[in-house]
Backbone atoms as SQL, in Angstrom:
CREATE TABLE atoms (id INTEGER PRIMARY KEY, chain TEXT, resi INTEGER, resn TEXT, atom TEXT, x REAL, y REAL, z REAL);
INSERT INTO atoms VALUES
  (1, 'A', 1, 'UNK', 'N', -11.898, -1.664, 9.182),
  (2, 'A', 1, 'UNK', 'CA', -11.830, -3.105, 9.176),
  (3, 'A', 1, 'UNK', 'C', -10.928, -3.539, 8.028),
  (4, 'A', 2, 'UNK', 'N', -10.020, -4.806, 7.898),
  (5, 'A', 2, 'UNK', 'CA', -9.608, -5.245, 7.272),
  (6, 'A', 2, 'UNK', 'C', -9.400, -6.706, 6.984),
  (7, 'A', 3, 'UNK', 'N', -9.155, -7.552, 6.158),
  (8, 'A', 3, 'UNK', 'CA', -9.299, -8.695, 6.184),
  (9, 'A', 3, 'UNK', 'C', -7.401, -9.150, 5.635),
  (10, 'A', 4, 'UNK', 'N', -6.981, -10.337, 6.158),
  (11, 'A', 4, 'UNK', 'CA', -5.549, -10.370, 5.311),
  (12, 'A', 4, 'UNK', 'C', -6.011, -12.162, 5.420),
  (13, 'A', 5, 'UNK', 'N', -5.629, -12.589, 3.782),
  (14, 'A', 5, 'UNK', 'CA', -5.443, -13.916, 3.161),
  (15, 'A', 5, 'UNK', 'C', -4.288, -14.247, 2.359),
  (16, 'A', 6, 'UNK', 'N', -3.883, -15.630, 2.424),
  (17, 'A', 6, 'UNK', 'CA', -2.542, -15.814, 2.098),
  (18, 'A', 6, 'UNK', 'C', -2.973, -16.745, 0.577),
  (19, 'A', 7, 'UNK', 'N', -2.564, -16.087, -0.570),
  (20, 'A', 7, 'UNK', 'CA', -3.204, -16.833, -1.815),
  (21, 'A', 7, 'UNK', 'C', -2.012, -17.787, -1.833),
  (22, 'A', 8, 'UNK', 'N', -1.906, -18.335, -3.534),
  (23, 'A', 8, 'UNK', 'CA', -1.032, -19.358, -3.741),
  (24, 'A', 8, 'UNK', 'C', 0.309, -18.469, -4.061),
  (25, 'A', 9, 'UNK', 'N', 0.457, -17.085, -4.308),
  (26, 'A', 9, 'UNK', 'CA', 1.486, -16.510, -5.134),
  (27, 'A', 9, 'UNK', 'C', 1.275, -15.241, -4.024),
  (28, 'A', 10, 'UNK', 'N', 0.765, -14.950, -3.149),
  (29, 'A', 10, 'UNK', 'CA', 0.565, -13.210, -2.633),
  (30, 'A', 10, 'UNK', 'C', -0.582, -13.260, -1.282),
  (31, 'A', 11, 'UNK', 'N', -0.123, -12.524, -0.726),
  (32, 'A', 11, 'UNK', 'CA', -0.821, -12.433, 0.895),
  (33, 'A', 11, 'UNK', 'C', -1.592, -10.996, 0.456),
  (34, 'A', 12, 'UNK', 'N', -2.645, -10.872, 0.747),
  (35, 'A', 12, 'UNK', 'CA', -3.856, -10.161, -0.117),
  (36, 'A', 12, 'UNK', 'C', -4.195, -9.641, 1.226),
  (37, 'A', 13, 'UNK', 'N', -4.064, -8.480, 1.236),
  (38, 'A', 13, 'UNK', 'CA', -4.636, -7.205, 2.397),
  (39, 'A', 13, 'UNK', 'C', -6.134, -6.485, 1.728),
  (40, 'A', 14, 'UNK', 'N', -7.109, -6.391, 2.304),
  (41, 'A', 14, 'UNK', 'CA', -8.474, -5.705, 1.915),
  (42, 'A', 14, 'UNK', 'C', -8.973, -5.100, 2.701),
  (43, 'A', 15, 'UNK', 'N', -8.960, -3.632, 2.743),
  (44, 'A', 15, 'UNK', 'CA', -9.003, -2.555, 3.694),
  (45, 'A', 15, 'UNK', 'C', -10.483, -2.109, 3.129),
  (46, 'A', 16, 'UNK', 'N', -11.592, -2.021, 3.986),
  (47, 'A', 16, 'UNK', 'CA', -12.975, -1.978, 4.036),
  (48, 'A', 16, 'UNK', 'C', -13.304, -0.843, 4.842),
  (49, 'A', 17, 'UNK', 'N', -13.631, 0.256, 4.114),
  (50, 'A', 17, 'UNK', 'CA', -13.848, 1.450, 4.395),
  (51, 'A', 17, 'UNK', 'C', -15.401, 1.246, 5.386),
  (52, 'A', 18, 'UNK', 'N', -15.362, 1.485, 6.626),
  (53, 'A', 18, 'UNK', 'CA', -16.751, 0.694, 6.988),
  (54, 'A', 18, 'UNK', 'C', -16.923, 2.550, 8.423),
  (55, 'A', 19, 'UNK', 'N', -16.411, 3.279, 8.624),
  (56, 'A', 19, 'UNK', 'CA', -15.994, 4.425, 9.548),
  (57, 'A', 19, 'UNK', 'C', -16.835, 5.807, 8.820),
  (58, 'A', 20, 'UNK', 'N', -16.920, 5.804, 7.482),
  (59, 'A', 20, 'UNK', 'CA', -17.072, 7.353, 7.169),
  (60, 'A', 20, 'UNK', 'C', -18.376, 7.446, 6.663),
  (61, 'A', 21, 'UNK', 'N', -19.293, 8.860, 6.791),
  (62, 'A', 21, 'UNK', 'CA', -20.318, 8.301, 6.516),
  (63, 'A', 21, 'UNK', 'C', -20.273, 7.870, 4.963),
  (64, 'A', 22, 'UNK', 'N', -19.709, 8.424, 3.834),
  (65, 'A', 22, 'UNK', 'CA', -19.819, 8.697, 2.571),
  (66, 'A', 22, 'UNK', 'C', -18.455, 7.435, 2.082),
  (67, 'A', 23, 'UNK', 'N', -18.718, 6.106, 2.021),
  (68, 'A', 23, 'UNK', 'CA', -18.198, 5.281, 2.190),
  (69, 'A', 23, 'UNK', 'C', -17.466, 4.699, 0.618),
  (70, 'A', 24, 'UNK', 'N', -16.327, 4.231, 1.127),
  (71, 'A', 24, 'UNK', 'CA', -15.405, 4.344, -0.653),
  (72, 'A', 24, 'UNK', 'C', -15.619, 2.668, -0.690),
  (73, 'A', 25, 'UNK', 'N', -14.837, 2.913, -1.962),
  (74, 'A', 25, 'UNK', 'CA', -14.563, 1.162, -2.606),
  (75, 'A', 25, 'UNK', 'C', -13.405, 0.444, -1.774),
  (76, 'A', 26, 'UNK', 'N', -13.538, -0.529, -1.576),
  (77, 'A', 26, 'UNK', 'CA', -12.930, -1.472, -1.053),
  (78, 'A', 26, 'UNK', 'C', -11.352, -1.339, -1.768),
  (79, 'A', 27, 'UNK', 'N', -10.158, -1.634, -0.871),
  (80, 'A', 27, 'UNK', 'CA', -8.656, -1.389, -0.873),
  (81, 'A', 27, 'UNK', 'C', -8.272, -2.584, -1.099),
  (82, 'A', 28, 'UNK', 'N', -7.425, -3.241, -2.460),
  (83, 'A', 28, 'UNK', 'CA', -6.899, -4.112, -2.183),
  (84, 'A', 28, 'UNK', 'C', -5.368, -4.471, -2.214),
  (85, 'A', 29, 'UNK', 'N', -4.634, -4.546, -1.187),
  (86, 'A', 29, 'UNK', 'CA', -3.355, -4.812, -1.303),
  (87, 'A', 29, 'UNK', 'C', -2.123, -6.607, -1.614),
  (88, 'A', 30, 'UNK', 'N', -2.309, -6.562, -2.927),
  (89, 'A', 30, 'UNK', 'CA', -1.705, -7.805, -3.372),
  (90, 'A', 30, 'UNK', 'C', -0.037, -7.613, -3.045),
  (91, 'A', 31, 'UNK', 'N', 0.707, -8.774, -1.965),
  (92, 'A', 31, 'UNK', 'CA', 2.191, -8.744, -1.580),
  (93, 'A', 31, 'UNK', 'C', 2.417, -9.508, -2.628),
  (94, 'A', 32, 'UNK', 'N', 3.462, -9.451, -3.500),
  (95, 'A', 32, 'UNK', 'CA', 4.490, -10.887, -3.875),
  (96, 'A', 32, 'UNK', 'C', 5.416, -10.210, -3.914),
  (97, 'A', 33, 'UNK', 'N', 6.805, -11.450, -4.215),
  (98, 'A', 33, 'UNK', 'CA', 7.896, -11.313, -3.750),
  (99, 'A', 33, 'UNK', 'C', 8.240, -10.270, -4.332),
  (100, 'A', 34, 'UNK', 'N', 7.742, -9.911, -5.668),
  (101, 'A', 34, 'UNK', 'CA', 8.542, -8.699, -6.574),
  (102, 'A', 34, 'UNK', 'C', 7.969, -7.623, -6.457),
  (103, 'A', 35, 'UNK', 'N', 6.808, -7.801, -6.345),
  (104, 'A', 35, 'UNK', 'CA', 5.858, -6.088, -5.772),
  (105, 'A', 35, 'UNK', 'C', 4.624, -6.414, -4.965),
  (106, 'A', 36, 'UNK', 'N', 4.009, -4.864, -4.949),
  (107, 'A', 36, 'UNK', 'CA', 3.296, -4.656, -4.095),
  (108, 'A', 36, 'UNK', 'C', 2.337, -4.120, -5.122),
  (109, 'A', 37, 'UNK', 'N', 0.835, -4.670, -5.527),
  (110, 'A', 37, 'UNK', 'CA', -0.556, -3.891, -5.914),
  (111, 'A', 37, 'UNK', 'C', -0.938, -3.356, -5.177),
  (112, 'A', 38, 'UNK', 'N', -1.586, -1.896, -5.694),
  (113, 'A', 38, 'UNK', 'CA', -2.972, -1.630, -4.835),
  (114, 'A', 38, 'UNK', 'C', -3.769, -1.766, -5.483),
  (115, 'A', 39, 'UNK', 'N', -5.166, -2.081, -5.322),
  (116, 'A', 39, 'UNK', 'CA', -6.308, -1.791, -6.368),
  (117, 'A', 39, 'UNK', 'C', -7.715, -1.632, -5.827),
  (118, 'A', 40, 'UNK', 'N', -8.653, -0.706, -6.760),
  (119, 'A', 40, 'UNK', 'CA', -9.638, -0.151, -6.114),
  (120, 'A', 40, 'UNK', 'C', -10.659, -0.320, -7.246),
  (121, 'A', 41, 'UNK', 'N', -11.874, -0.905, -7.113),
  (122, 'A', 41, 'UNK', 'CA', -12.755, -0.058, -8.057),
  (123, 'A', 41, 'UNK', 'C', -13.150, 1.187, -7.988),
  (124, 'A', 42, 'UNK', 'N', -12.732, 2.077, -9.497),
  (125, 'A', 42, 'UNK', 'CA', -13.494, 3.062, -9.764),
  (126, 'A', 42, 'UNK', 'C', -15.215, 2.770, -10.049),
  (127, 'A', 43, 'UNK', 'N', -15.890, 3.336, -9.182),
  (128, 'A', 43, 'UNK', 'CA', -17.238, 3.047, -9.464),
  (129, 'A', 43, 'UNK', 'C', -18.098, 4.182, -10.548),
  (130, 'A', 44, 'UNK', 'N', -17.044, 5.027, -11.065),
  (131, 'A', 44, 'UNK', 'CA', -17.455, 5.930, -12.092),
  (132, 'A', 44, 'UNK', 'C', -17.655, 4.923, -13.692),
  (133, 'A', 45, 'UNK', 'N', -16.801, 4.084, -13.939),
  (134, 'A', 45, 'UNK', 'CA', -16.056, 3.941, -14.776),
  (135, 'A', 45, 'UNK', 'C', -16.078, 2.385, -14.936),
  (136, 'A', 46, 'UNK', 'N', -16.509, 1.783, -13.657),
  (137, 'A', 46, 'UNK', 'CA', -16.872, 0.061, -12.993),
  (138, 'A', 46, 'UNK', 'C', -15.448, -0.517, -13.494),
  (139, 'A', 47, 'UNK', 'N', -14.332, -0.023, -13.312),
  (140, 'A', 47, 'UNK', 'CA', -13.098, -0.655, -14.193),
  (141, 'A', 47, 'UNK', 'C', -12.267, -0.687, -12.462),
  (142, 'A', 48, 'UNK', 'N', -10.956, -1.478, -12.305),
  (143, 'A', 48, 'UNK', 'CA', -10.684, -1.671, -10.993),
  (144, 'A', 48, 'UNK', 'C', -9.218, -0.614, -11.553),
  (145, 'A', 49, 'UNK', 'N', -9.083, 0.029, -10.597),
  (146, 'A', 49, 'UNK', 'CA', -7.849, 0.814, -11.392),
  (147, 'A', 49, 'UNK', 'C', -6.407, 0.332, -10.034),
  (148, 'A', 50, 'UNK', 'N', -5.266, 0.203, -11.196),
  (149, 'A', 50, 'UNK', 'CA', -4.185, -0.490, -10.151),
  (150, 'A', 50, 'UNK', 'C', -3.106, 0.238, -10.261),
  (151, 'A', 51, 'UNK', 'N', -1.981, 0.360, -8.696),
  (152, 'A', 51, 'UNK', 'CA', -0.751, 0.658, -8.945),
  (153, 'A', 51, 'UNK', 'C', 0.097, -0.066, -8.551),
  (154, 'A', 52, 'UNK', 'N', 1.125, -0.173, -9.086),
  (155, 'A', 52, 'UNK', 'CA', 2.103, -1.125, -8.288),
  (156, 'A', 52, 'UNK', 'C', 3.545, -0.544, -8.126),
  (157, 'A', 53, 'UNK', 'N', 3.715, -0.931, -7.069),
  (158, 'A', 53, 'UNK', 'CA', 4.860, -0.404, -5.705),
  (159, 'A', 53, 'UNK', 'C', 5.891, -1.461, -5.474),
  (160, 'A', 54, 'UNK', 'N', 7.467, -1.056, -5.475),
  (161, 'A', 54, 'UNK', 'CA', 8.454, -1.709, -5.001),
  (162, 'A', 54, 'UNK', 'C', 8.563, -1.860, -2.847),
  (163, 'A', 55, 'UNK', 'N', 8.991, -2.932, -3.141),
  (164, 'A', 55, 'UNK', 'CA', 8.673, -2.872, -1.654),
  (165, 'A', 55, 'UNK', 'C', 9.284, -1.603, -0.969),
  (166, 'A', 56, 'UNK', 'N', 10.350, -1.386, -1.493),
  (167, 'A', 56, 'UNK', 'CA', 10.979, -0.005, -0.494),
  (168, 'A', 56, 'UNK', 'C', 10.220, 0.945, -1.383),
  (169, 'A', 57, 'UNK', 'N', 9.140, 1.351, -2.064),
  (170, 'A', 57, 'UNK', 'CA', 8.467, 2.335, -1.830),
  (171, 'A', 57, 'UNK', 'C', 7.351, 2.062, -0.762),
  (172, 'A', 58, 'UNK', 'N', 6.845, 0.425, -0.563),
  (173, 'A', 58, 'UNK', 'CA', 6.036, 0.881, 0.229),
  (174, 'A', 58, 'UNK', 'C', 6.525, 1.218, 1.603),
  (175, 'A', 59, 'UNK', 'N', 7.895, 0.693, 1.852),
  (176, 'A', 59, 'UNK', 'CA', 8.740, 1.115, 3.087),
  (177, 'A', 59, 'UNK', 'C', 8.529, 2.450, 3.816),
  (178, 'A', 60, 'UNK', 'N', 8.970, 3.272, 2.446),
  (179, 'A', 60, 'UNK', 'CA', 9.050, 4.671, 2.530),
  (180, 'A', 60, 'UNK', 'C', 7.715, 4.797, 2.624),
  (181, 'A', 61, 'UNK', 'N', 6.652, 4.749, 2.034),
  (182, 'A', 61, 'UNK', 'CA', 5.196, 5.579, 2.276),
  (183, 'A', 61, 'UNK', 'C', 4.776, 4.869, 3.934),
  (184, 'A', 62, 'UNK', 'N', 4.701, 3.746, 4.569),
  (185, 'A', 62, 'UNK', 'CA', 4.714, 3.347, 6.099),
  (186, 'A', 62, 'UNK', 'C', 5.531, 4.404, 6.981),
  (187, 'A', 63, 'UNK', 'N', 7.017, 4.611, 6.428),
  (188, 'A', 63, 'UNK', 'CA', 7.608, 5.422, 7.296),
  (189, 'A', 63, 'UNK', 'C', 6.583, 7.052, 6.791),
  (190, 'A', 64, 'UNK', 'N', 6.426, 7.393, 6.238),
  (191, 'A', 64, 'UNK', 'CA', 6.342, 8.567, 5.664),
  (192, 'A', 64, 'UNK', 'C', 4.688, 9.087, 6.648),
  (193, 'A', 65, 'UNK', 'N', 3.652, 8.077, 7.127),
  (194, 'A', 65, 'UNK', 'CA', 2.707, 8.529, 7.578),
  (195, 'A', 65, 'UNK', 'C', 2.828, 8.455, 8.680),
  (196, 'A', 66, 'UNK', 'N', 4.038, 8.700, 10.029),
  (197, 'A', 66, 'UNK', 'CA', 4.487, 9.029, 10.785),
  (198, 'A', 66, 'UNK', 'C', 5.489, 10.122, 10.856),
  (199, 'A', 67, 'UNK', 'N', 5.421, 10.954, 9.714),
  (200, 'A', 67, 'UNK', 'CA', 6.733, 11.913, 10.485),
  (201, 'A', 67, 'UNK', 'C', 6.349, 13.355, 8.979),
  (202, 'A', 68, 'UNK', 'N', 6.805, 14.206, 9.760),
  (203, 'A', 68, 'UNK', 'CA', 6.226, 15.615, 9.253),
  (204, 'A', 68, 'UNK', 'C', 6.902, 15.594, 8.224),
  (205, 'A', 69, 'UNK', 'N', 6.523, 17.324, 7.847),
  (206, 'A', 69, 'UNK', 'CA', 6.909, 17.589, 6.370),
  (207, 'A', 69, 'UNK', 'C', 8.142, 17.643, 6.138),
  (208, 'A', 70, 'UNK', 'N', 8.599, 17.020, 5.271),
  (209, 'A', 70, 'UNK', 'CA', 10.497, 16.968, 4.642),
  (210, 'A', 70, 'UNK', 'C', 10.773, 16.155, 3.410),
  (211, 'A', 71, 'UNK', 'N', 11.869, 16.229, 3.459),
  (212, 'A', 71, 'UNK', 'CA', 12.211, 15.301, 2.272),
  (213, 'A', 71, 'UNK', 'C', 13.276, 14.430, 3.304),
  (214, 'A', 72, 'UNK', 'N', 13.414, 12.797, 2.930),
  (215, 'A', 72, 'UNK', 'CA', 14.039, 11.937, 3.325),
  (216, 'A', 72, 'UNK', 'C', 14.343, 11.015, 2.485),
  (217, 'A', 73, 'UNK', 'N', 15.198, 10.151, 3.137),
  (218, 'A', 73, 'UNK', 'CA', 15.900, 9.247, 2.684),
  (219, 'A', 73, 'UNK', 'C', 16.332, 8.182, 3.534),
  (220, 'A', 74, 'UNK', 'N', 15.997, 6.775, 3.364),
  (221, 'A', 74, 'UNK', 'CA', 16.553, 5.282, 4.468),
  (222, 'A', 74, 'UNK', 'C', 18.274, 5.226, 3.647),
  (223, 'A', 75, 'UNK', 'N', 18.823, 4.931, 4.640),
  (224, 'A', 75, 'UNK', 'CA', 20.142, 4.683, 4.160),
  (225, 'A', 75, 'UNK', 'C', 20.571, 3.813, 4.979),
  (226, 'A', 76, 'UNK', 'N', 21.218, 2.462, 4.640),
  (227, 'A', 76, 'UNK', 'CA', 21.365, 0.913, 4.910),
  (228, 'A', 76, 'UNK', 'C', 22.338, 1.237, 6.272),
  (229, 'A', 77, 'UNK', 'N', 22.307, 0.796, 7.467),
  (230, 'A', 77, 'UNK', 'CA', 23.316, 0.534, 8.469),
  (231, 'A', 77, 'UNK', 'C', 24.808, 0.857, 8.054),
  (232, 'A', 78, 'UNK', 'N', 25.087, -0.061, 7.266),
  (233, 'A', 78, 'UNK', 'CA', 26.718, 0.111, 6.772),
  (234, 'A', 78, 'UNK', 'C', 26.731, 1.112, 5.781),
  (235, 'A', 79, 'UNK', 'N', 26.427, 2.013, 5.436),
  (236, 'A', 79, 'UNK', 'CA', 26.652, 3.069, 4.844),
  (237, 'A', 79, 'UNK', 'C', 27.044, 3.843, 5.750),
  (238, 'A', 80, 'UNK', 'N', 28.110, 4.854, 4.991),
  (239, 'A', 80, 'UNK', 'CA', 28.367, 5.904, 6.355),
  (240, 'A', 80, 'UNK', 'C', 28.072, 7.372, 5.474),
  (241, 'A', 81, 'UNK', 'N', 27.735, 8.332, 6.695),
  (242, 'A', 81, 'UNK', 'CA', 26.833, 9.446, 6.425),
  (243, 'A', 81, 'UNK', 'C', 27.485, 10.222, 5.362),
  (244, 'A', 82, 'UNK', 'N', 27.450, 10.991, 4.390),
  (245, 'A', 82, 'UNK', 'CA', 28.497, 12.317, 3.657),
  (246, 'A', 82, 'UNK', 'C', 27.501, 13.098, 3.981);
């Protein structure tokens, strides 16, 4: 399950682990224009621990959980191949 809300500054994704039996902390994905949060409570520690992502990394990790093991690279339309 997930929930998506549009704040005043960031469209807020919250991915709700609700499927496994042994059930995690709640996912939260903050958009703004300049990055991308994730954040989770650690429930060891009760502290929310965060990372933050350029949009073309999160590009690359979307493309990346569709396609096998390699190393890659997006390269813009008008670029031409070497």
């Amino acid at each position: 399950m997930f929930t998506i809300e549009h704040e005043f500054d960031a469209t807020v994704v919250t991915l709700v682990d609700d499927e496994t039996a042994q059930l995690m902390e709640d996912v939260s994905i903050n958009i703004f224009t300049e990055c991308v949060t994730v954040e989770q409570l650690d429930p060891r520690t009760d502290r929310v621990q965060k990372i933050t992502l350029s949009h073309s990394q999160v590009r690359d990790l979307a493309a990346a959980l569709d396609l096998p093991e390699g190393v890659y690279r997006f390269t813009r339309e008008d670029e031409e191949e070497s």
